[in-house]
C-alpha positions in Angstrom: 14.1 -0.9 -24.4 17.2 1.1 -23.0 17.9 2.7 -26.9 13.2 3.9 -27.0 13.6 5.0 -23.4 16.8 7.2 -24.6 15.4 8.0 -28.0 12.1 9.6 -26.4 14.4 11.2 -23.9 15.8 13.5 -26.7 12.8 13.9 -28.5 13.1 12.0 -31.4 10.1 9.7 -31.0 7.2 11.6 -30.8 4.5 10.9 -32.4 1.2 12.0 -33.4 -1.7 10.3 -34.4 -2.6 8.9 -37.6 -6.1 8.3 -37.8 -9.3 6.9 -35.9 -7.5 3.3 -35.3 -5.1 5.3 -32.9 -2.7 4.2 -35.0 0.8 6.8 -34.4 3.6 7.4 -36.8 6.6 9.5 -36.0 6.5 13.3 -36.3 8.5 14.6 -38.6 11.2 17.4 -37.3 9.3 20.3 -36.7 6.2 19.0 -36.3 3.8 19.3 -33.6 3.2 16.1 -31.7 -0.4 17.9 -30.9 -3.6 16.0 -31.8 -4.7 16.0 -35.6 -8.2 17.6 -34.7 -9.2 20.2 -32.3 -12.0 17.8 -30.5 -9.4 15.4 -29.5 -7.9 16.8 -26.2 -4.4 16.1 -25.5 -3.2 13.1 -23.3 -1.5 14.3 -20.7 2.7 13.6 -20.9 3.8 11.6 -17.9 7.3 11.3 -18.1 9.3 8.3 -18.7 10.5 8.5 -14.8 7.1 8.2 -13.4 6.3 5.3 -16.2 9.1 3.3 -15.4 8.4 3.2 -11.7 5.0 2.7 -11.8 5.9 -0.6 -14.3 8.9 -1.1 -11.8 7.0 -0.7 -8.5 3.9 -2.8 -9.7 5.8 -5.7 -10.6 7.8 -5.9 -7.3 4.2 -5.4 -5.5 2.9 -8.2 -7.1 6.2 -10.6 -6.8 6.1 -9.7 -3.2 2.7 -10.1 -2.6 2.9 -13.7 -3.7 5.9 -14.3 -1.4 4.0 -12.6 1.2 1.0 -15.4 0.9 3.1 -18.1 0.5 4.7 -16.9 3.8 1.5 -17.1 5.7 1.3 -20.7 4.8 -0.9 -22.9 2.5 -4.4 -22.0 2.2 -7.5 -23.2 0.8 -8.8 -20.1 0.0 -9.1 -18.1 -2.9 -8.2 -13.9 -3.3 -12.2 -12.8 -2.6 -12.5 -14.9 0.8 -8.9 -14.1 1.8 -10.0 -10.1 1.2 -13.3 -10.4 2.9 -11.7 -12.2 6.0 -9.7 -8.9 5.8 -12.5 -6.5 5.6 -14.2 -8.0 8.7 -11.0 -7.4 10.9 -10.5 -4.2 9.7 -14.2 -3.1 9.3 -15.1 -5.4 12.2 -18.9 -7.2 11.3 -21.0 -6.1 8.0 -24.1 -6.8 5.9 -23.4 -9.1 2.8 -24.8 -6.4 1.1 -22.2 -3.7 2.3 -19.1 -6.3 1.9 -20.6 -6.5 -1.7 -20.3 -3.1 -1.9 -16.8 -2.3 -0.3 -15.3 -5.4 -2.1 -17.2 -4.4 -5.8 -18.7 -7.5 -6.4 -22.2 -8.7 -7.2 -24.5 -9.8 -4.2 -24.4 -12.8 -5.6 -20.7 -13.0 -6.0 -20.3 -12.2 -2.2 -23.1 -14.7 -1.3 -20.9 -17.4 -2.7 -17.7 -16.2 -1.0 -19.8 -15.7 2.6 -21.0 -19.6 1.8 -17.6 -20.8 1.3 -16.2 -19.4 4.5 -19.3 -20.2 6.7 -18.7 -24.2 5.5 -15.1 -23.6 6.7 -16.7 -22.1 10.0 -14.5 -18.9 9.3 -17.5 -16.4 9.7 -20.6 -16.6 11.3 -24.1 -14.9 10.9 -26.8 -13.6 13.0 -29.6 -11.3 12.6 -28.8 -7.4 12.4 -30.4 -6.3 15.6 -31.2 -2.8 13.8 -33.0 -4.9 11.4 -34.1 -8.0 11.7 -34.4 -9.0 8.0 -30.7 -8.4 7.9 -27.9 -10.3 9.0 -24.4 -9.3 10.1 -21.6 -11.5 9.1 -18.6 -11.6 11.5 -15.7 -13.8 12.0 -15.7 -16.6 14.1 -13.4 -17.7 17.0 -11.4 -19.9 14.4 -11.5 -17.2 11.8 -9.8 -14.8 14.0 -7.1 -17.4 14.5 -6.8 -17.6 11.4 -6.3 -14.5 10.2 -3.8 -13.4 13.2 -1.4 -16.9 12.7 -1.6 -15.9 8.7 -0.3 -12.1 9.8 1.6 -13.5 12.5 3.9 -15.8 9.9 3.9 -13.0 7.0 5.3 -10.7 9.9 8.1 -12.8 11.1 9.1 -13.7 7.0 9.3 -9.9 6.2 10.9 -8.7 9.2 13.3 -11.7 9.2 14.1 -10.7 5.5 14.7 -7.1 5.6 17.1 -8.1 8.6 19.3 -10.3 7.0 19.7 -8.7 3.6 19.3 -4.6 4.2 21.4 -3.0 6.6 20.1 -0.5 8.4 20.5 2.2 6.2 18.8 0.5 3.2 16.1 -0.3 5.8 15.6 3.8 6.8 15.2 3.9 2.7 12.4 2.1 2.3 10.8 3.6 5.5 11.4 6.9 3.4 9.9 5.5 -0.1 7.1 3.9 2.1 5.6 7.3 3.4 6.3 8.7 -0.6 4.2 5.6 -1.8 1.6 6.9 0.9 1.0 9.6 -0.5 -0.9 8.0 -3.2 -3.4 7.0 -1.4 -4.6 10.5 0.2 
């Protein structure tokens, strides 16, 4: 991987394409690494920095997400109902329909998930007193608890980790790298 990553770093592997399968074959010195017909626009080069850190930072998301749930301690619930327990702290109380919406699943999707954490008397609903077809999903008293214990635990692993293996200068780092990775976002 090292010898593609320094190979493309001196220009010896690009490569144009070869053909409506999107096949690619080197280009020969000289050549033009531009597409073989006009119509075809050009992808845009993102260099090999900003490639390997995107690969580098969304594996280490993702490893650190799982430690992060595992940290809040075993749970019965899956991703969606863990997200829409979420979305009502954050959002505070909602339609189905606009959790639907904001998470990008079907109605019927959500309906499931609401079901799910209503049997586990995580949320509660009552009628929308704007409109009275409606109803307004919010967490209950044990949902809350829930939800703050889970944040709770995650807090004390990751603050208890970065205190026994950064010092205090690595710590300022990734307080620096945080607000770049904000940035992404706006």
């Amino acid at each position: 991987m090292t010898e593609k990553r320094t190979a493309r770093a001196a220009g010896a592997a690009r490569q144009v394409p070869a053909g409506p399968a999107g096949f690619m074959e080197p280009a020969a010195p000289g050549e033009s690494a531009a597409p073989t017909s006009p119509a075809e626009p050009a992808d845009p080069v993102v260099p090999d920095s900003a490639a390997l850190a995107a690969r580098e930072l969304r594996a280490v998301y993702s490893r650190l997400r799982r430690t992060l749930r595992e940290a809040g301690g075993a749970s019965d619930l899956t991703p969606s109902q863990t997200a829409v327990l979420s979305r009502l702290i954050g959002d505070g109380p909602a339609s189905a329909s606009a959790l639907a919406a904001a998470e990008r699943v079907r109605p019927q999707s959500m309906a499931a998930t609401l079901a799910a954490l209503e049997q586990q008397g995580l949320v509660g609903r009552r009628p929308d007193p704007e409109d009275g077809r409606r109803q307004v999903v919010s967490l209950t008293e044990a949902g809350l608890a829930q939800v703050a214990d889970r944040r709770q635990a995650r807090q004390e692993w990751l603050s208890r980790a970065m205190a026994e293996h950064y010092t205090e200068a690595e710590r300022a780092t990734v307080l620096e790298a945080l607000a770049l990775m904000d940035r992404l976002n706006r």
